[in-house]
C-alpha positions in Angstrom: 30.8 39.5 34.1 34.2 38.8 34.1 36.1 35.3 32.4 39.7 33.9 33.1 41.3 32.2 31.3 43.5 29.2 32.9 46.7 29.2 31.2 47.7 26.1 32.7 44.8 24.1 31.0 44.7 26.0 27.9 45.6 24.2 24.7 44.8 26.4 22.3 42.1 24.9 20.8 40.4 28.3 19.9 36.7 27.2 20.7 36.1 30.4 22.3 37.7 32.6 19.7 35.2 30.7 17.6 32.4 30.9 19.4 33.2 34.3 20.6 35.4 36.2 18.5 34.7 39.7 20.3 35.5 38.4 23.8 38.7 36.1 23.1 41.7 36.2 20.4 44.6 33.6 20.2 47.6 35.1 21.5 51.2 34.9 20.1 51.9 31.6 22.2 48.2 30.0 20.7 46.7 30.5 24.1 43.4 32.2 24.5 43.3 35.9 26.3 39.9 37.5 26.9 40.2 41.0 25.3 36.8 42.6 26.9 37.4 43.1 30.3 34.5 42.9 31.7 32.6 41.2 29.4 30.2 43.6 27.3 26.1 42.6 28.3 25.8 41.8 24.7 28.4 39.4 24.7 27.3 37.5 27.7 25.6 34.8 25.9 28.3 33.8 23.7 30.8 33.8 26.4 29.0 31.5 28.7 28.8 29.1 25.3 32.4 29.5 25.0 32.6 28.5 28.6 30.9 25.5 28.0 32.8 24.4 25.1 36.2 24.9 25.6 37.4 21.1 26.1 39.8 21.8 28.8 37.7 23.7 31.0 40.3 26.3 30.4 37.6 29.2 31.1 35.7 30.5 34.0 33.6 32.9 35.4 33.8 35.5 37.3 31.1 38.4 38.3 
């Protein structure tokens, strides 16, 4: 699985890096950036939750 990250909605908020903090990192302009491209299998899980959460709907999906 892959996830992109919409800069556009973006705010920063750092759910994902929270939620999953091998998968995402802040970058220098607070905007999330996926750094496991593709997403490892183990990681999965806890970047669908970060999907979820992030209040902007910033993240999505893609396989």
């Amino acid at each position: 699985m892959r996830v992109v990250v919409d800069r556009d909605r973006c705010e920063g908020n750092a759910f994902c890096v929270n939620i999953a903090p091998a998968v995402f990192e802040l970058d220098d302009d607070e905007y999330a950036v996926v750094i496991t491209d593709p997403v490892p299998v183990e990681q999965e899980a806890l970047a669908e939750k970060a999907i979820e959460a992030c209040p902007r709907a910033a993240l999505s999906r893609r396989d």
